[in-house]
VOBA-1610 file (N, C-alpha, C; in pm, whole numbers, padded with zeros to 5 digits, always signed):
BEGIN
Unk-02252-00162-08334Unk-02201-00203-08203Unk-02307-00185-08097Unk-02346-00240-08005Unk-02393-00278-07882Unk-02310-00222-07777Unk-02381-00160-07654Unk-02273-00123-07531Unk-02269-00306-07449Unk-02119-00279-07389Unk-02108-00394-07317Unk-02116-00388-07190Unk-02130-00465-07095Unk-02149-00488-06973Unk-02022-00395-06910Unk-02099-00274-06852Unk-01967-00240-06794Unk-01942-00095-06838Unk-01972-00094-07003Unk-01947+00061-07028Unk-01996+00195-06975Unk-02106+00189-06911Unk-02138+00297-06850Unk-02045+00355-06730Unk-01998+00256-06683Unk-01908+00287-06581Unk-01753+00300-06621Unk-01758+00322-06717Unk-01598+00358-06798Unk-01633+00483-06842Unk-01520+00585-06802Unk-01498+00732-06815Unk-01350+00801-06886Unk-01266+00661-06845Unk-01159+00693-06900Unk-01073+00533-06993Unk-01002+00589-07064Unk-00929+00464-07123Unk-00754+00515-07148Unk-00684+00438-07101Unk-00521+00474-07118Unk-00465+00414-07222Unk-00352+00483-07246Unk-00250+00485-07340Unk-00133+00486-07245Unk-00058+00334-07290Unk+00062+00377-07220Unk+00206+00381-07299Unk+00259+00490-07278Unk+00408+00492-07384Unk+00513+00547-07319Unk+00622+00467-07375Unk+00765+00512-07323Unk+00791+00661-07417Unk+00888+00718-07304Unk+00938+00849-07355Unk+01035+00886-07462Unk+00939+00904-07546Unk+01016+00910-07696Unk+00946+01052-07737Unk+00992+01077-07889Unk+00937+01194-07903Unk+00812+01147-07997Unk+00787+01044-08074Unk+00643+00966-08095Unk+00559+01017-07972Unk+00567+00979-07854Unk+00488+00976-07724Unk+00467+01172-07763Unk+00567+01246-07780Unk+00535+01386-07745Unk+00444+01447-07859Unk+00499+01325-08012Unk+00357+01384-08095Unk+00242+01363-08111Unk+00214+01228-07993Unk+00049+01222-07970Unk-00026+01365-07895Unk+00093+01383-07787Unk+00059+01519-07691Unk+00012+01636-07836Unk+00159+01676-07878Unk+00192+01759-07968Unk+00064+01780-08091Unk+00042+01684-08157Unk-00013+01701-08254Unk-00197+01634-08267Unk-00213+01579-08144Unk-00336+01575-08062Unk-00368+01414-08228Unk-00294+01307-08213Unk-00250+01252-08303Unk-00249+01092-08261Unk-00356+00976-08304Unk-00308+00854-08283Unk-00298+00757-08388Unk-00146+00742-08376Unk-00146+00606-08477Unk-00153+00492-08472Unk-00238+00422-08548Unk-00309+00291-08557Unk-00210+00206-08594Unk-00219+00100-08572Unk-00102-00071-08611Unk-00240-00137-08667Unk-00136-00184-08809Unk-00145-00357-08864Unk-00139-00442-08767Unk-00273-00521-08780Unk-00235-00647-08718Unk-00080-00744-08696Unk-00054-00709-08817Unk+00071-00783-08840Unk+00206-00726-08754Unk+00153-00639-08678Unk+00288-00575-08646Unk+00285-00562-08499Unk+00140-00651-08408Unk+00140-00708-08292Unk+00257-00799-08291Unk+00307-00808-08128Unk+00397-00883-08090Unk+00322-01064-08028Unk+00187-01027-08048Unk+00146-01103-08018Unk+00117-01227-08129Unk+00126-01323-08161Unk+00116-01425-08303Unk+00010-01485-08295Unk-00065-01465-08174Unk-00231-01545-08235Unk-00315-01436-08213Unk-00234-01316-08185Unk-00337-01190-08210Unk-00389-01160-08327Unk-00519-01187-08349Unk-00616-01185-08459Unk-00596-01250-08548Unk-00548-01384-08520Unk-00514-01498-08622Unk-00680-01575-08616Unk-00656-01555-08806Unk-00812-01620-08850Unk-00838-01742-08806Unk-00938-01805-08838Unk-00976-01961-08892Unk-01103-01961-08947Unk-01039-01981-09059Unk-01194-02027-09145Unk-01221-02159-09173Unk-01355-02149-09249Unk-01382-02289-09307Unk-01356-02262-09436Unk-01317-02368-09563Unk-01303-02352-09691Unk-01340-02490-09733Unk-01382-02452-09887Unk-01407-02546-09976Unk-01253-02607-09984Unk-01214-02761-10049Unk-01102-02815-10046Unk-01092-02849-10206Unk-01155-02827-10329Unk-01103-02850-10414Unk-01176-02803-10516Unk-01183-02791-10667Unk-01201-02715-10781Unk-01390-02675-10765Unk-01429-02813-10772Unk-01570-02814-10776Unk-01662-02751-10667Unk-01637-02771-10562Unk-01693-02741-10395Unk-01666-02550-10426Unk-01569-02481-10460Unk-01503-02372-10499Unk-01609-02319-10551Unk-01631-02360-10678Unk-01719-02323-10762Unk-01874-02317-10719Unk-01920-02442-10681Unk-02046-02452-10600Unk-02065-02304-10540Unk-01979-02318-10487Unk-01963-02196-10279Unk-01963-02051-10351Unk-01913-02006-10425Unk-01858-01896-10547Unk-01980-01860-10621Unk-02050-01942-10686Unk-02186-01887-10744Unk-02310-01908-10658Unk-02272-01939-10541Unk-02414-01962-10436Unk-02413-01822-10390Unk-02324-01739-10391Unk-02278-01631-10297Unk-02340-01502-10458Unk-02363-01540-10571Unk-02439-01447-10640Unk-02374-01349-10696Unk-02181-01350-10676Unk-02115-01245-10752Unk-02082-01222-10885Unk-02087-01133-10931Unk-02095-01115-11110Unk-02002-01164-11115Unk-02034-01234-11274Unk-01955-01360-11360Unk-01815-01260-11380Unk-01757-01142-11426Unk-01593-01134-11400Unk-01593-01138-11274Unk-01630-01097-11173Unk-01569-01153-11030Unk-01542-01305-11032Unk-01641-01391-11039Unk-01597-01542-11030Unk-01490-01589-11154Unk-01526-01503-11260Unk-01401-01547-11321Unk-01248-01529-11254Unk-01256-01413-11223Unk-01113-01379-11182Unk-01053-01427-11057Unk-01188-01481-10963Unk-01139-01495-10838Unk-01105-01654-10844Unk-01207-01757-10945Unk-01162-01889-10996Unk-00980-01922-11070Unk-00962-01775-11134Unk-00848-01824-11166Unk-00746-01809-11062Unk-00791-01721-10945Unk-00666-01686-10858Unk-00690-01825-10759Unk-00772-01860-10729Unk-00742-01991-10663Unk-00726-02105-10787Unk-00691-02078-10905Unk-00656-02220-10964Unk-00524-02196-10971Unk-00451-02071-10974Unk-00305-02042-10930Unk-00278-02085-10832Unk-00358-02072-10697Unk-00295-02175-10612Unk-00319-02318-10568Unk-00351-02392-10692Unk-00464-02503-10724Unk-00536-02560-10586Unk-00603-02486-10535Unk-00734-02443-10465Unk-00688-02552-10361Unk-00567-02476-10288Unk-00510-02534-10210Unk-00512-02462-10028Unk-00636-02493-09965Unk-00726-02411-09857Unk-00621-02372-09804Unk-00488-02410-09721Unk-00394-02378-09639Unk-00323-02269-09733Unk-00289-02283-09845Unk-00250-02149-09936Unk-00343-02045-09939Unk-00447-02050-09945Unk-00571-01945-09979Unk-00575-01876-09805Unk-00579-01932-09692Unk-00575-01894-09588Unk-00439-01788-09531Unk-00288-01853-09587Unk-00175-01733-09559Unk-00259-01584-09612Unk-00289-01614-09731Unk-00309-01518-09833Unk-00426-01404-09777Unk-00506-01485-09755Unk-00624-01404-09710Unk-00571-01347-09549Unk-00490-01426-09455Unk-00471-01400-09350Unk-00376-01225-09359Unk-00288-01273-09494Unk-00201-01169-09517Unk-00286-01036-09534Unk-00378-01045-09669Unk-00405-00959-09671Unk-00544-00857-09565Unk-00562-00914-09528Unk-00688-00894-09411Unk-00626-00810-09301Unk-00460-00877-09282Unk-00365-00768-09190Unk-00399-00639-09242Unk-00367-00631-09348Unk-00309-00494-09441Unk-00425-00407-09461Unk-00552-00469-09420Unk-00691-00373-09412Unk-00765-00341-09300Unk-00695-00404-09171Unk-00745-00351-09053Unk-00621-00322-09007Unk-00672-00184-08908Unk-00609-00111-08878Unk-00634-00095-08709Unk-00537-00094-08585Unk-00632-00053-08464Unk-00522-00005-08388Unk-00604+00030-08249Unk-00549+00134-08169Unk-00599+00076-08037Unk-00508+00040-07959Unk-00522-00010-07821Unk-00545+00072-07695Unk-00607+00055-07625Unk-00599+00076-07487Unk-00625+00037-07377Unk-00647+00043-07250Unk-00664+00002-07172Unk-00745+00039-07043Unk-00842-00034-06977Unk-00907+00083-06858Unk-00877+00090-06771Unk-00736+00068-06754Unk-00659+00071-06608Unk-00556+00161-06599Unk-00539+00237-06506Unk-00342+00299-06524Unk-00292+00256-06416Unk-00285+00170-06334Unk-00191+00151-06245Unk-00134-00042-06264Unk-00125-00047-06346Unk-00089-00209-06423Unk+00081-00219-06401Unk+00104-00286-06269Unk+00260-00304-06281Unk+00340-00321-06406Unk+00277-00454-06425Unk+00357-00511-06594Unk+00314-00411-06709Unk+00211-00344-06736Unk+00214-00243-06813Unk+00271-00136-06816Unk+00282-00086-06703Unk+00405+00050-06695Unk+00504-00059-06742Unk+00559-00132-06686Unk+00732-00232-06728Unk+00769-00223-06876Unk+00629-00298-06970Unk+00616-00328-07074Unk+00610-00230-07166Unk+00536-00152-07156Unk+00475-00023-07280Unk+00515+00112-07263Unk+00576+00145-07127Unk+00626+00256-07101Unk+00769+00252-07008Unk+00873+00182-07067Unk+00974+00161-07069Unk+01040+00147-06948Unk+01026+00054-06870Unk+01019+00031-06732Unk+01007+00130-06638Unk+00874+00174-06650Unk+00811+00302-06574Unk+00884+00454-06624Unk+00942+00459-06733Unk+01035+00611-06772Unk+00965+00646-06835Unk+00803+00632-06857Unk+00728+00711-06956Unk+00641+00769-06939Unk+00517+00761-06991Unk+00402+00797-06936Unk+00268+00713-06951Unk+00118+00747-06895Unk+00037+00662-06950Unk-00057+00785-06959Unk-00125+00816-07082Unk-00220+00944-07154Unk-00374+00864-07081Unk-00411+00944-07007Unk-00591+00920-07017Unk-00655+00976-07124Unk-00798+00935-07198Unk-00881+01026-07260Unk-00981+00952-07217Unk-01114+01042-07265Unk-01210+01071-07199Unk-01297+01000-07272Unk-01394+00855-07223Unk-01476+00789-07351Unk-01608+00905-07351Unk-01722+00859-07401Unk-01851+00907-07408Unk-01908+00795-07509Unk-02092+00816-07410Unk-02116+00711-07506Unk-02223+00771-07606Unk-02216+00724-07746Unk-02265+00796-07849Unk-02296+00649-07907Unk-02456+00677-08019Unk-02545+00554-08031Unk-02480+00444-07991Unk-02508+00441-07870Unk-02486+00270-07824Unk-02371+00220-07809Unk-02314+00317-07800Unk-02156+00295-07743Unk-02048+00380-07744Unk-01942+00257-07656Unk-01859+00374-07585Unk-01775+00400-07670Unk-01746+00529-07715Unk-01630+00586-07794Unk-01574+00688-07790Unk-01426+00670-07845Unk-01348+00799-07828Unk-01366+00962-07910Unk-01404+01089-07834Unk-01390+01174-07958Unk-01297+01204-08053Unk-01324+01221-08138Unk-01258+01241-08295Unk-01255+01416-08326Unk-01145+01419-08402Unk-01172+01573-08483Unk-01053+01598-08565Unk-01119+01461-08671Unk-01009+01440-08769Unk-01050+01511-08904Unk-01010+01592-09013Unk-01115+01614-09104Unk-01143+01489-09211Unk-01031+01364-09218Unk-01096+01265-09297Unk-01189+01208-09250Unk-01211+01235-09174Unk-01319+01095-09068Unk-01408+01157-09095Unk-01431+01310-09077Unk-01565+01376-09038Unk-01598+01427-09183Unk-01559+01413-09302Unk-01634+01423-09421Unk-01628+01260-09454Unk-01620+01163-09450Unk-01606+01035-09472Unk-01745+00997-09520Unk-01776+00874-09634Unk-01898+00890-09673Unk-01965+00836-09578Unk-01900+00721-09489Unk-01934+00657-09368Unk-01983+00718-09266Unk-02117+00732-09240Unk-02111+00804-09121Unk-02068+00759-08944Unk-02008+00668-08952Unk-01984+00573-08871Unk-01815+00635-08807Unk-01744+00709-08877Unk-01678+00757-08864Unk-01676+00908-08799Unk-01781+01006-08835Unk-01765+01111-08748Unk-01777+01140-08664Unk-01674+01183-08600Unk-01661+01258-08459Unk-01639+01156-08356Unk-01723+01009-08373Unk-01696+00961-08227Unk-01673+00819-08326Unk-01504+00715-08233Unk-01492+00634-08305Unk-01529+00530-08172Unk-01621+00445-08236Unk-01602+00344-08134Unk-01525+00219-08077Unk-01535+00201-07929Unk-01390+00130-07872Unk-01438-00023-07828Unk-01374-00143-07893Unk-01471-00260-07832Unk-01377-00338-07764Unk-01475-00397-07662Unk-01410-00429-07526Unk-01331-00528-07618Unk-01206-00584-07559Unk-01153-00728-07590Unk-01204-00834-07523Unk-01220-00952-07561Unk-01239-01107-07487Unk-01113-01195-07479Unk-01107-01202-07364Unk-01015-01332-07325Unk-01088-01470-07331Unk-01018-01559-07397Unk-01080-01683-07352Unk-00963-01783-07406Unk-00969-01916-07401Unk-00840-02010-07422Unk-00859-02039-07587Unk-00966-02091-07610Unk-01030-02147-07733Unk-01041-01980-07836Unk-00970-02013-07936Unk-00975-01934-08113Unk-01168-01930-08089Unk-01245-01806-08180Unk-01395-01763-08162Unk-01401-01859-08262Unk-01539-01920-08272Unk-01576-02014-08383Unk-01505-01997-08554Unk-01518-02112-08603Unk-01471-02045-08711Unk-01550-01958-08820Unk-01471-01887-08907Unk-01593-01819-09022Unk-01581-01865-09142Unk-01671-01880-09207Unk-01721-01972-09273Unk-01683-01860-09393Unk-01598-01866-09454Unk-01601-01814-09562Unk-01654-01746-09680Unk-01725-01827-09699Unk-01834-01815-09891Unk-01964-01833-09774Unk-02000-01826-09697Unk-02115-01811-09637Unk-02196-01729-09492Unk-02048-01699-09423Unk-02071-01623-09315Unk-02078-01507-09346Unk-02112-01452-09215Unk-02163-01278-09180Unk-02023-01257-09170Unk-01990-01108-09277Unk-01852-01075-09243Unk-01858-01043-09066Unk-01931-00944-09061Unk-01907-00921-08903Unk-01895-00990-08824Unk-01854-01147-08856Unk-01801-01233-08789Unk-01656-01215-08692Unk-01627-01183-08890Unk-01462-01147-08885Unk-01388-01069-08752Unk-01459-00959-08722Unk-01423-00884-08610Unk-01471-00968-08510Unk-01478-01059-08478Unk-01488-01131-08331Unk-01326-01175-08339Unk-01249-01200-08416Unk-01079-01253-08424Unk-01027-01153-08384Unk-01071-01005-08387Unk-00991-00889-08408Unk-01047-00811-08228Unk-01079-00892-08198Unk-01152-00843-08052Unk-01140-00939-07917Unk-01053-01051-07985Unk-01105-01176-07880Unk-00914-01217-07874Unk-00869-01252-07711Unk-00752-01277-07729Unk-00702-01415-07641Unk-00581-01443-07627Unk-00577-01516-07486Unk-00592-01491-07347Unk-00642-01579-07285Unk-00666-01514-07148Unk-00523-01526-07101Unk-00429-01540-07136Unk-00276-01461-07027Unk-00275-01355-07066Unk-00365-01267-07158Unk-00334-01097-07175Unk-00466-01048-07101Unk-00514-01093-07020Unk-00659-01021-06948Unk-00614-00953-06860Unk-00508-00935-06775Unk-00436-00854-06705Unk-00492-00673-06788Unk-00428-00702-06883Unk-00432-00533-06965Unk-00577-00507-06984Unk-00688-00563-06931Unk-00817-00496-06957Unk-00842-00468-07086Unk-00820-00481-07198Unk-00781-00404-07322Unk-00904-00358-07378Unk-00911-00214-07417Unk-00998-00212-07581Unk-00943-00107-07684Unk-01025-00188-07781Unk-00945-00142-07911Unk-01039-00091-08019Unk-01026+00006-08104Unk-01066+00073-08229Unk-01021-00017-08332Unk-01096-00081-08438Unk-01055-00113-08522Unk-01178-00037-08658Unk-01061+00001-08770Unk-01086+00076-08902Unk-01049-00039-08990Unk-01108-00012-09141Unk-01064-00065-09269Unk-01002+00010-09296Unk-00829-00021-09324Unk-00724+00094-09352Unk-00798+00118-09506Unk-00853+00033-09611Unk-00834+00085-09719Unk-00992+00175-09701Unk-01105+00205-09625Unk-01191+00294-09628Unk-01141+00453-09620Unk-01055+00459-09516Unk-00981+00584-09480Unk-00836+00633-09558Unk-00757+00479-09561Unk-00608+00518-09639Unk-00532+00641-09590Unk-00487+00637-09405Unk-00468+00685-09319Unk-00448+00590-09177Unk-00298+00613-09118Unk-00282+00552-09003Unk-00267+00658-08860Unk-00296+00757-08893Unk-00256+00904-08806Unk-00414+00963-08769Unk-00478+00911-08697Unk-00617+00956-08687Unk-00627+01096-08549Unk-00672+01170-08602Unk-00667+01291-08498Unk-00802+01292-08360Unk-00769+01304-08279Unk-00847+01286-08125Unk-00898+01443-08135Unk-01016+01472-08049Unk-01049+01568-08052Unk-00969+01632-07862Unk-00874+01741-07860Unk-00794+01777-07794Unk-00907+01794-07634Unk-01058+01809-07640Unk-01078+01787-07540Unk-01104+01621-07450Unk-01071+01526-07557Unk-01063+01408-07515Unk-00946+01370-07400Unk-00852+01461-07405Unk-00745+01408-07344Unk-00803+01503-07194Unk-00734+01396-07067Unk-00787+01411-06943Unk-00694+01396-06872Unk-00587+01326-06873Unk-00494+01293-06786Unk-00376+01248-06898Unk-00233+01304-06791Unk-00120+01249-06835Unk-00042+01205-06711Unk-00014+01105-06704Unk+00064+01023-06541Unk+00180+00979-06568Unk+00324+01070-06496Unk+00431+01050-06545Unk+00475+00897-06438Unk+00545+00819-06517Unk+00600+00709-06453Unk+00663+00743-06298Unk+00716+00635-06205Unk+00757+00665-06126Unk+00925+00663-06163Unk+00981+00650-06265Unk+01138+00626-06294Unk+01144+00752-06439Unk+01027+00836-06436Unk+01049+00900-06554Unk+01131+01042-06498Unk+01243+01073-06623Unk+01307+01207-06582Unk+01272+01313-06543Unk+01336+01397-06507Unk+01305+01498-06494Unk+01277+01611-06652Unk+01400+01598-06715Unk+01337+01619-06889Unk+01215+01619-06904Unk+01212+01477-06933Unk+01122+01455-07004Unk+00986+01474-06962Unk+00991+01507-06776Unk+00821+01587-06745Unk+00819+01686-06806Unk+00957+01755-06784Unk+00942+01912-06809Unk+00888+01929-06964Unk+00970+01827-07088Unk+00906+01884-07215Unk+00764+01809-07237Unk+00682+01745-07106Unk+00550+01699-07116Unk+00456+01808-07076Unk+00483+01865-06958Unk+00439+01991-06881Unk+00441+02127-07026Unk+00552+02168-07036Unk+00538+02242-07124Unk+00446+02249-07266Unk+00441+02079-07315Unk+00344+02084-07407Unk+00208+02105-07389Unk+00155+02017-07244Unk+00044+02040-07201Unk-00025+02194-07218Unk+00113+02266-07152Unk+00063+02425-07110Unk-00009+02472-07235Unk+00095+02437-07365Unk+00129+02539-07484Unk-00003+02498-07538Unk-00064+02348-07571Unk-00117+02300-07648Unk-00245+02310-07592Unk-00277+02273-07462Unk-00418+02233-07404Unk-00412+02327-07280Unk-00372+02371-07147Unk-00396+02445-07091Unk-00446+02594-07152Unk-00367+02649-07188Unk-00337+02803-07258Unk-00447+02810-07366Unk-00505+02656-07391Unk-00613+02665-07498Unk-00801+02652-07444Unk-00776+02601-07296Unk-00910+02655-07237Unk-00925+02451-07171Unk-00833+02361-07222Unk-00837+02245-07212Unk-00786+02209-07095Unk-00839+02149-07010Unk-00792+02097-06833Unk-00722+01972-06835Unk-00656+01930-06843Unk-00529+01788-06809Unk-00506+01806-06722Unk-00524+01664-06629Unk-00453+01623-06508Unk-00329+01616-06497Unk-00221+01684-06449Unk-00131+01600-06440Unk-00052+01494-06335Unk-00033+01392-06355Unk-00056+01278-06216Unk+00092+01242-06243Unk+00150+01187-06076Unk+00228+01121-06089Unk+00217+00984-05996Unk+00275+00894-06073Unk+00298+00733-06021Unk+00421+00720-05901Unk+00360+00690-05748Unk+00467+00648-05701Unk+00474+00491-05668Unk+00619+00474-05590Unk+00586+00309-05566Unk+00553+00338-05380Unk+00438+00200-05380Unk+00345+00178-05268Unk+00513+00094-05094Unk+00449+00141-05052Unk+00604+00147-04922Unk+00550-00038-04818Unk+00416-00023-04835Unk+00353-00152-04791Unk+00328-00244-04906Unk+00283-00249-05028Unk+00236-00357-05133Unk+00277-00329-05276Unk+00273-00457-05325Unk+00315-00427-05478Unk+00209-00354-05574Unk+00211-00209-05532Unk+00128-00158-05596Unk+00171+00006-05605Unk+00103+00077-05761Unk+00152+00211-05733Unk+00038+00287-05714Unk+00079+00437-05691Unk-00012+00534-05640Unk-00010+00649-05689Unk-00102+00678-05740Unk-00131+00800-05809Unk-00188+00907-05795Unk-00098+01009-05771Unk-00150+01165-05694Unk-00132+01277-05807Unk-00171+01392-05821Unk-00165+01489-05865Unk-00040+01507-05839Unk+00051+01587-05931Unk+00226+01605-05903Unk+00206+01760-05833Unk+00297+01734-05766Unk+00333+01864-05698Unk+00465+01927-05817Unk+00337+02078-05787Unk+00474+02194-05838Unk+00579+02171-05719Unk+00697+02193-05835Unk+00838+02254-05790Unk+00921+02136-05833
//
């Protein structure tokens, strides 16, 4: 990864969640879980397009140009003659399974996003978590202090995971060429969205679920910086936020903000102050 225009001046990135007790075991257990593609609400979120060969011979050509040992092409020739090398079949398939191996974790570099408090933190009754980026070789990423990550053979994984900006634009990223492109193509689909979601600023972590085989990735507890209770959130539910803070990260040498969201008396906008005790 490359830093992008902009990262130096990013210090923080949010999480925003309604008040559930999920939300209290990110606090709680210093804990983030990653989503399948497939389980965005969004339907052209990280929807492929490739190029493909269209029939038996072209298959074959494309298949031994690419240099993989003869049982690989055997086996992979018969699985597209099962679907008699029918590109729009081979594409569900691959689309399917490609869900099921990336894995990511959203955020955002904003906390005062009307429609995002509405949307993600349950019409303002929740909260939105700051943590703290840093930039480590060449980019900006979140700390880690997971023990799978940090014995992982990958070293790409320890300690600091990196966060890549999203792209808005109208137009799907070129296509990838299948039997001939740079995989690291692939992650331009998994990074690039419509521009009616540029509002959310977004960036996102994306893993190969099957490198790790883990959706619960652990943050390192001094990453977290801020917690900003909604302006419609209970009284409860500060109190069992406050209390975790104390137990988990204050009492442990760890400083959290704690902020609250009000609504603005002149503009459609909110405001965010340190909460007053009492």
């Amino acid at each position: 990864m490359a830093l992008e225009e902009g990262d130096y001046k990013i210090h923080r990135l949010y999480k925003y969640r309604p008040a559930n007790e999920h939300t209290l075991d990110i606090l709680r257990n210093n804990e983030l879980y990653f989503s399948f593609a497939e389980e965005f609400n969004d339907p052209f979120d990280c929807r492929l397009k490739l190029v493909l060969p269209n029939n038996k011979e072209q298959w074959e050509a494309a298949v031994k140009k690419r240099c993989f040992p003869e049982d690989f092409i055997r086996e992979y020739m018969q699985g597209l003659e099962a679907i008699n090398f029918d590109a729009e079949k081979f594409i569900q398939l691959y689309q399917k399974s490609t869900f099921s191996t990336i894995t990511l974790y959203c955020f955002s570099e904003i906390k005062d996003n009307i429609l995002m408090w509405s949307h993600y933190s349950n019409s303002h009754r929740g909260i939105c978590i700051g943590f703290e980026t840093i930039i480590d070789q060449d980019s900006l990423c979140i700390k880690t202090d997971d023990p799978t990550l940090n014995n992982h053979t990958n070293p790409m994984y320890h300690r600091f995971l990196p966060v890549n900006k999203v792209k808005y634009q109208i137009k799907l990223p070129e296509p990838y060429n299948f039997l001939v492109g740079d995989h690291k193509h692939l992650y331009e689909f998994f990074k690039t969205k419509s521009i009616d979601w540029q509002y959310e600023q977004e960036r996102r972590i994306a893993m190969s679920y099957h490198e790790i085989n883990k959706r619960l990735i652990r943050y390192d507890r001094s990453a977290l910086k801020e917690v900003i209770f909604g302006c419609k959130t209970s009284r409860e539910f500060k109190q069992q936020v406050i209390r975790l803070i104390n137990d988990e990260y204050t009492s442990k040498g760890y400083n959290v903000d704690i902020l609250q969201s009000s609504i603005d008396r002149n503009e459609y906008r909110l405001n965010i102050n340190k909460l007053k005790k009492g």
